[in-house]
C-alpha positions as CSV (number, residue, x, y, z in Angstrom):
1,X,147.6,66.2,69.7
2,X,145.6,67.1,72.6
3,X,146.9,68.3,75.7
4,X,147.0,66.1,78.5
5,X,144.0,66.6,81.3
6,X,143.4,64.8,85.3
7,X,147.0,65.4,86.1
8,X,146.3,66.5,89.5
9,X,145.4,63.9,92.6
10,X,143.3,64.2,95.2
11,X,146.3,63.6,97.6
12,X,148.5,66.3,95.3
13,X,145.7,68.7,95.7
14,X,145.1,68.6,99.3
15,X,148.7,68.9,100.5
16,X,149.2,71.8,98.2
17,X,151.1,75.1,99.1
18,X,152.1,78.2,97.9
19,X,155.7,77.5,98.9
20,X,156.4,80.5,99.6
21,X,154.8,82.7,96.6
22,X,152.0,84.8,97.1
23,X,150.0,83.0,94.2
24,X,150.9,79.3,93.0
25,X,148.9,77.2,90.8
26,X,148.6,73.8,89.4
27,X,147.5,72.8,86.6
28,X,145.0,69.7,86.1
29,X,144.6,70.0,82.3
30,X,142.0,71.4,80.1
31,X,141.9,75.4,81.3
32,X,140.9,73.9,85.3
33,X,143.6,75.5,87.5
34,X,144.1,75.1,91.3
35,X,145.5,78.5,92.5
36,X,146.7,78.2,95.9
37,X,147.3,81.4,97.9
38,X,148.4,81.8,102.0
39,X,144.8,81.8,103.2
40,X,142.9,80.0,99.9
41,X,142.8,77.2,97.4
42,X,140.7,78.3,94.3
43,X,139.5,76.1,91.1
44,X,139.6,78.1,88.0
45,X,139.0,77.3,84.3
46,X,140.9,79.7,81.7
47,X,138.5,78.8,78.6
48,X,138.5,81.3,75.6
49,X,135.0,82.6,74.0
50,X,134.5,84.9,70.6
51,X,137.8,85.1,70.8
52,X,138.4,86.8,74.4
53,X,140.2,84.7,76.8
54,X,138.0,84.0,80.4
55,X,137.8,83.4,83.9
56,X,135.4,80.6,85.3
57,X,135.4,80.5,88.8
58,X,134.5,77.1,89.9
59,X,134.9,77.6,94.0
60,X,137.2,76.6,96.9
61,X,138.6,73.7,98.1
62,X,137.7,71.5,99.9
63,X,134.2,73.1,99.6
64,X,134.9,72.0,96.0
65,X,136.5,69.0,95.3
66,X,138.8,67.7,92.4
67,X,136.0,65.4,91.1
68,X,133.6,68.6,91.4
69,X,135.9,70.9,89.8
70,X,136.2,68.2,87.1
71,X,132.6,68.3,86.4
72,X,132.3,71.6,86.7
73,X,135.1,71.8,83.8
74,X,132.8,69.3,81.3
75,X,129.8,71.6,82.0
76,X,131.7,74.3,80.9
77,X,132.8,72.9,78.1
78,X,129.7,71.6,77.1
79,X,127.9,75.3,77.3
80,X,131.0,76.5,75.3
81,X,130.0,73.8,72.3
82,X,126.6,75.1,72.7
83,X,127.9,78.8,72.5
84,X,127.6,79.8,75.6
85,X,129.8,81.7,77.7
86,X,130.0,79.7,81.3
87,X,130.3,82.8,83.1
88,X,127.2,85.1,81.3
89,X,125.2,81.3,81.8
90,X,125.8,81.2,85.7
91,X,124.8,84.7,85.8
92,X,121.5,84.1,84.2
93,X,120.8,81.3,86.0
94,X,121.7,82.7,89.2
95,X,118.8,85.8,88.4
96,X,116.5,83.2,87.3
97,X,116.6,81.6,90.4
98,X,116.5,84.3,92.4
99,X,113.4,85.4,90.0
100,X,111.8,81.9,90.7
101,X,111.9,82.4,94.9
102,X,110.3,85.5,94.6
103,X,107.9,84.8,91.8
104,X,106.3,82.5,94.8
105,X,102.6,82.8,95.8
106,X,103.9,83.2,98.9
107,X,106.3,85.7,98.8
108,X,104.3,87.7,96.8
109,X,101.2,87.5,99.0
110,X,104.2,88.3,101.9
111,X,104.9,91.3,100.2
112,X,101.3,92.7,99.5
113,X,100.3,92.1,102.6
114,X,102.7,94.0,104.4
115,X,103.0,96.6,101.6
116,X,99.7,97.4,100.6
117,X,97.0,95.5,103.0
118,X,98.3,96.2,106.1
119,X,98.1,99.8,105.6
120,X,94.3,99.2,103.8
121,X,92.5,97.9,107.2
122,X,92.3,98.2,110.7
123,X,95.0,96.2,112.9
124,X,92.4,93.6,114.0
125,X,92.0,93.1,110.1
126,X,94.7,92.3,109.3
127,X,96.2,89.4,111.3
128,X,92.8,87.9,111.1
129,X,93.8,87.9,106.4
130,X,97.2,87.1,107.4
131,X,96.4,84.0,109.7
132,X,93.6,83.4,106.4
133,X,96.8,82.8,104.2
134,X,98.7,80.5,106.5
135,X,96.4,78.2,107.3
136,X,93.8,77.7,104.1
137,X,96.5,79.2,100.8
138,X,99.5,78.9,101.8
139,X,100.1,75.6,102.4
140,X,99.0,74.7,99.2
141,X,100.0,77.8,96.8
142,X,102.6,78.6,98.5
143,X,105.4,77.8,97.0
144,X,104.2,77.9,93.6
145,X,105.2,80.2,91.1
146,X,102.5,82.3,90.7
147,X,102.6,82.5,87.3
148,X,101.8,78.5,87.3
149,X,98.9,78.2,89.5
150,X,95.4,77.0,87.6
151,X,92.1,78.5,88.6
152,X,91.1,75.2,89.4
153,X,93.9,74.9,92.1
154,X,92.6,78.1,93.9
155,X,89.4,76.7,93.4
156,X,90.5,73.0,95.7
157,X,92.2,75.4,98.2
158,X,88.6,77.3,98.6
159,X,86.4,73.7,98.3
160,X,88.2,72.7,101.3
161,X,87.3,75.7,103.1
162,X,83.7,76.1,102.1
163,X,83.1,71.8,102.9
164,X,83.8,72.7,106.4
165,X,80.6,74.5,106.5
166,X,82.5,78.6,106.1
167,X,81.2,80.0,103.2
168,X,81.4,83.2,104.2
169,X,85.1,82.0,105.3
170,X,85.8,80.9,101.6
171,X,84.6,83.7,99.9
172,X,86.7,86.2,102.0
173,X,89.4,84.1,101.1
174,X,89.2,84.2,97.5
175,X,88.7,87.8,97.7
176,X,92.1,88.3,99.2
177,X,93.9,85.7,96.7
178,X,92.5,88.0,93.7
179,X,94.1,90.8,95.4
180,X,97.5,89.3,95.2
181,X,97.0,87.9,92.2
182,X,95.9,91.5,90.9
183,X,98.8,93.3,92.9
184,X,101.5,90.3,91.2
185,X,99.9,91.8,88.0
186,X,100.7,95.5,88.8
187,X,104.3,94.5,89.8
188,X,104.8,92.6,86.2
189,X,104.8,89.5,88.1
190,X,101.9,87.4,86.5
191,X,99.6,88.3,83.3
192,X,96.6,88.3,84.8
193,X,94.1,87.4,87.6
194,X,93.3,84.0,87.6
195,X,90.6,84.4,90.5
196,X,88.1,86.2,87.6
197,X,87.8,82.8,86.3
198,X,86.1,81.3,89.6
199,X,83.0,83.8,90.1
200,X,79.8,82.4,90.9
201,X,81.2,78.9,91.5
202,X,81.4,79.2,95.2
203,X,77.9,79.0,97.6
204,X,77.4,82.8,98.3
205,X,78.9,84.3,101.5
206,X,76.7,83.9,105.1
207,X,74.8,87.0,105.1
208,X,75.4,88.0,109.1
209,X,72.4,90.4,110.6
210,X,73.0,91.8,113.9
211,X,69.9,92.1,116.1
212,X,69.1,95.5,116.4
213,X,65.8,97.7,117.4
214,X,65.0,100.3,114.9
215,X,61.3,101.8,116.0
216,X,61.0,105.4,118.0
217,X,58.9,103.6,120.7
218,X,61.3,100.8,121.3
219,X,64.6,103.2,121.2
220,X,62.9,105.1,123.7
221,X,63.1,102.1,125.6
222,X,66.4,100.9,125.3
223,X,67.7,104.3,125.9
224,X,66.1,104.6,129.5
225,X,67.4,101.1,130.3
226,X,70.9,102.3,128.9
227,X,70.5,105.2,131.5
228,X,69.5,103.2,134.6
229,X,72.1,100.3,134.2
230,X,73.9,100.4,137.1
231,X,77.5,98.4,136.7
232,X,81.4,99.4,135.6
233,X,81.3,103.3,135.3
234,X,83.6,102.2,132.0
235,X,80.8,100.0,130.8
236,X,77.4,102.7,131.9
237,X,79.7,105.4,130.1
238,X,80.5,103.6,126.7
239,X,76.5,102.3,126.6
240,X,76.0,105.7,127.3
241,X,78.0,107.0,123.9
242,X,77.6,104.4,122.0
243,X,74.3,105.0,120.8
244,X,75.3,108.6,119.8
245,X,78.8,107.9,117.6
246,X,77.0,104.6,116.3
247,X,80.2,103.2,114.8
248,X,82.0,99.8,115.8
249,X,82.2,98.6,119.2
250,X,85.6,97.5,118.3
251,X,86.1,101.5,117.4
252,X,84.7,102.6,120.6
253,X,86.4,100.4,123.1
254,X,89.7,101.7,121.8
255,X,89.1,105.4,122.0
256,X,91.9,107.3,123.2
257,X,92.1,110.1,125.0
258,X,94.9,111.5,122.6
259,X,91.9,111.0,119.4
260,X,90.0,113.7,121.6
261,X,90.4,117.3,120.1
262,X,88.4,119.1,122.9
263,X,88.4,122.5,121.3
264,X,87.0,121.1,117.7
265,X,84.8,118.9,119.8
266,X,86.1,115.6,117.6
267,X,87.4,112.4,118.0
268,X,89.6,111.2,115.2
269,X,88.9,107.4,115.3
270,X,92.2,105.5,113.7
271,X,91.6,102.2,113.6
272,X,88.9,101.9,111.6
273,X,88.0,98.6,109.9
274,X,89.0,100.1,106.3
275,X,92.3,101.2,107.7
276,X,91.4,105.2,107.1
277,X,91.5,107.2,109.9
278,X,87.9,108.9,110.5
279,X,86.7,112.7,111.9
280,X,83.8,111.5,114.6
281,X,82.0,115.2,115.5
282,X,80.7,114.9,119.0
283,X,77.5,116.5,119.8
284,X,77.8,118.3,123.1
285,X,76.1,115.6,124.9
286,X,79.1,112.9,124.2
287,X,81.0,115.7,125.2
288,X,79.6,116.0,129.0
289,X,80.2,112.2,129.2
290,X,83.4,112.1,127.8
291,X,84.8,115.3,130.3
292,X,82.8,113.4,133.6
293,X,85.1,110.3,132.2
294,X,88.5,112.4,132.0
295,X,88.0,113.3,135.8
296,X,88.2,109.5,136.5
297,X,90.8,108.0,134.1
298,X,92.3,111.3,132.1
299,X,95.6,109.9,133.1
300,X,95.1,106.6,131.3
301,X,95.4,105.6,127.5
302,X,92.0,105.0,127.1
303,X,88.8,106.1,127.3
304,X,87.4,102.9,128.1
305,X,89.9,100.9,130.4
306,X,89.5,97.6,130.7
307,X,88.4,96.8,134.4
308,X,91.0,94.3,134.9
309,X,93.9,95.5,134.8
310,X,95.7,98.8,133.5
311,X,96.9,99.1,130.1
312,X,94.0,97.8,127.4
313,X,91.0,99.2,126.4
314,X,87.7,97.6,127.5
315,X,86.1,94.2,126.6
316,X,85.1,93.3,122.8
317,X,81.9,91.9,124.4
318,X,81.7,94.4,127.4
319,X,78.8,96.5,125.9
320,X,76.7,93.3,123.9
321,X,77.4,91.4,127.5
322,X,75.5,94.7,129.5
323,X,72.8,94.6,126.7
324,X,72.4,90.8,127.0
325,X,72.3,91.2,131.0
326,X,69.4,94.7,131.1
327,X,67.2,91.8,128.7
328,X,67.7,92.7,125.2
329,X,69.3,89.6,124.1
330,X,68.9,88.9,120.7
331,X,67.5,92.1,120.4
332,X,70.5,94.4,120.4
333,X,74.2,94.0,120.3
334,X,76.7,96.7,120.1
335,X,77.0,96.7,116.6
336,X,73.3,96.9,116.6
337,X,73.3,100.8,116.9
338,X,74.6,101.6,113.2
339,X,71.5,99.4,112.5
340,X,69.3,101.8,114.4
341,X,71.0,105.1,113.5
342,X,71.3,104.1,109.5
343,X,67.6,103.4,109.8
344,X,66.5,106.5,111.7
345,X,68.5,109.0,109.8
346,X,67.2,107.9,106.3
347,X,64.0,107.5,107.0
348,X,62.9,109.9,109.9
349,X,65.6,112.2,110.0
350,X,66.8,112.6,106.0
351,X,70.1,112.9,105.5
352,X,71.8,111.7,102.7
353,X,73.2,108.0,102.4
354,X,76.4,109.1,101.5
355,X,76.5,111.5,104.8
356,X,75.6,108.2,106.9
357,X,78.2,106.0,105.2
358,X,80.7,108.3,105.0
359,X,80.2,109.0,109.1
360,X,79.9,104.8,109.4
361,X,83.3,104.5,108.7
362,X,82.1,103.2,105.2
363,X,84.6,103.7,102.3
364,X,82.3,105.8,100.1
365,X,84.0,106.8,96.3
366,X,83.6,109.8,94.0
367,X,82.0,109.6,90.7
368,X,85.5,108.7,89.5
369,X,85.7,105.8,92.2
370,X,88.6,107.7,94.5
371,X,87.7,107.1,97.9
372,X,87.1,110.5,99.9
373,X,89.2,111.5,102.4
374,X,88.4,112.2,106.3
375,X,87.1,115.4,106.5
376,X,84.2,115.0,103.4
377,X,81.0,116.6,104.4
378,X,82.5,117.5,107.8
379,X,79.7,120.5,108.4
380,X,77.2,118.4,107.2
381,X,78.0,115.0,109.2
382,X,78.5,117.6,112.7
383,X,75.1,119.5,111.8
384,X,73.9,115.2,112.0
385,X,75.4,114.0,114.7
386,X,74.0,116.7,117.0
387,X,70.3,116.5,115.6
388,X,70.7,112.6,115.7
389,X,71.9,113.2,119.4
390,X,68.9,115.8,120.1
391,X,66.8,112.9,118.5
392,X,67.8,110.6,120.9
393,X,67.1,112.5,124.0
394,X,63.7,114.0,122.7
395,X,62.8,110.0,122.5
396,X,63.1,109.6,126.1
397,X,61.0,112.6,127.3
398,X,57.7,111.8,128.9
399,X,54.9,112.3,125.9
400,X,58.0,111.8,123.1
401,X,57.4,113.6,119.9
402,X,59.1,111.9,117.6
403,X,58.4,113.8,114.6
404,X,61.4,114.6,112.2
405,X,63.6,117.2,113.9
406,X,64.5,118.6,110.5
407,X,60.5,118.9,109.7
408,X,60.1,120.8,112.6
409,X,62.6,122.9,112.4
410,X,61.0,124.0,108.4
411,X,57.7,124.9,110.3
């Protein structure tokens, strides 16, 4: 004969006390126990499995009521019939959910990004990819498991994107969801990149020139305009430098006079845009602008305050703003001179591409596709950056001879 079970009422159960013991309980039938204490009232099962009797905590009251704890009971029962211990079962489950909110798109692409990609790229990089996520993936990956996702749902997500007339915008964007897609990979988290599956389908990426002059007689030019602009000192100096360091505006605007090792004659530029810190050897003519600067802002953060205010560096647009206003709009913009240096030094001066790249800020890789660090070819890159810088001021002599300054030195 079975024993009797629902012998408890709600009304028994909630005026319940431990009368006095430390530990009282009440039994409602079939292993569920209420065990009331001074401070608690507790639903337990007693249930027994390969022969071991158990515990199963089903919660507290009144968080738990007597109907739940009743269910709860049935449930166990019925994982005991399947043989399966209750306990081991919510333990599982518990992981498996825990698994499944971290097996998101989302929290995975959280993780890489602040694990891996913020530490890749420069800090105007990377809230720029973040923002990329929130508004085009996220919203529609993101709480996916990532191990669910079809190449054909990336693909919508990066349809929408391109339609709106942003290729380049699109492509960017699936280059960062294979990332995390590959990084899920390396963490065990998926089996493979489902991005592999989408190349060539999208219109290829906006190919974006900047204007730039390129020709001896037409540097000499620009440099003597560069020379006789008369505005900001901040804005004259940086127009004045830019054309000899050649790499980013963004770079150059955000010099600091802590990046200045006077004695090596270096700057040690560490925001670049692939997040690697890079040597910059000054020829000695950056070096004369950069000491008449300290005498006026030495005191500051940066070597190229903005004029508005203390505190931040100089304009993005301040130096393509001062080219546009001397007449060489849509000739030259600041990022123009990496155009006009890459040019000059390959094919007047000589050096070696992976010299130029390496002093662009480019990542350039070994033969076994590790990326070099900062101070690769540093004899070589400072020999270039004075003779580019010698260059430059031969141009804009009266009678210019603009032969090769390596060729003349061989004579």
């Amino acid at each position: 004969m079975s024993k009797a079970t629902n012998k408890l009422t709600a009304a028994s159960v909630k005026n319940a006390t431990p009368e006095g013991q430390v530990q009282r309980k009440l039994a409602d039938g079939g292993g569920l126990t209420l065990v009331i204490r001074p401070d608690s009232k507790v639903w337990w099962m007693r249930y027994r499995f390969n022969g071991k009797e158990r515990t199963y905590t089903l919660g507290k009251y009144p968080a738990v009521s007597l109907k739940d704890a009743r269910a709860g009971r049935e449930e166990a029962k019925r994982l005991i019939d399947e043989g399966q211990d209750p306990v081991s079962h919510r333990t599982t489950s518990k992981t498996d959910r825990l698994d499944a909110s971290t097996n998101t798109f989302k929290a995975i692409a959280d993780d890489w990004l602040e694990s891996v990609h913020k530490k890749a790229v420069g800090p105007n990089t990377y809230p720029k990819n973040k923002r990329r996520f929130e508004m085009h993936a996220f919203p529609k990956l993101g709480r996916r498991p990532i191990t669910e996702i079809k190449p054909m749902e990336v693909l919508e997500v990066l349809r929408i994107v391109e339609n709106k007339g942003q290729a380049d915008n699109a492509n960017r964007l699936k280059t960062l969801i294979g990332q995390v897609f590959r990084y899920a990979v390396s963490i065990g988290r998926t089996p493979h990149d489902i991005t592999a599956d989408l190349r060539g389908l999208l219109a290829p990426p906006d190919v974006k020139h900047y204007p730039a002059i390129v020709t001896p007689d037409k540097i000499a030019n620009l440099l003597k305009e560069l020379d006789a602009y008369w505005g900001h000192p901040t804005v004259c100096a940086a127009l004045k430098v830019a054309p000899y360091v050649f790499l980013r505006p963004g770079n150059l605007r955000q010099m600091r006079w802590s990046e200045i090792d006077w004695k090596e004659s270096t700057w040690t530029a560490e925001t670049t845009k692939n997040g690697e810190p890079l040597i910059v050897p000054l020829a000695s003519q950056v070096v004369g602008i950069l000491q008449e600067m300290h005498t006026l802002n030495g005191d500051q953060m940066w070597v190229f305050p903005s004029g508005h205010g203390r505190g931040r560096p100089m304009s993005e647009n301040a130096i393509s703003a001062a080219l546009n206003r001397m007449g060489f709009k849509g000739l030259m913009t600041g990022h123009g001179f990496r155009a006009m240096a890459t040019t000059i030094l390959t094919e007047r001066l000589g050096f070696r591409a992976e010299i130029i790249e390496m002093q662009m800020a480019h990542r350039v890789r070994d033969v076994h596709g590790r990326a070099y660090n900062r101070t690769t070819w540093l004899p070589e890159r400072r020999e270039m950056m004075q003779q580019w810088a010698d260059y430059l001021d031969s141009l804009k002599q009266p009678n210019n001879n603009v032969t090769p300054i390596h060729q003349e030195a061989s004579k």
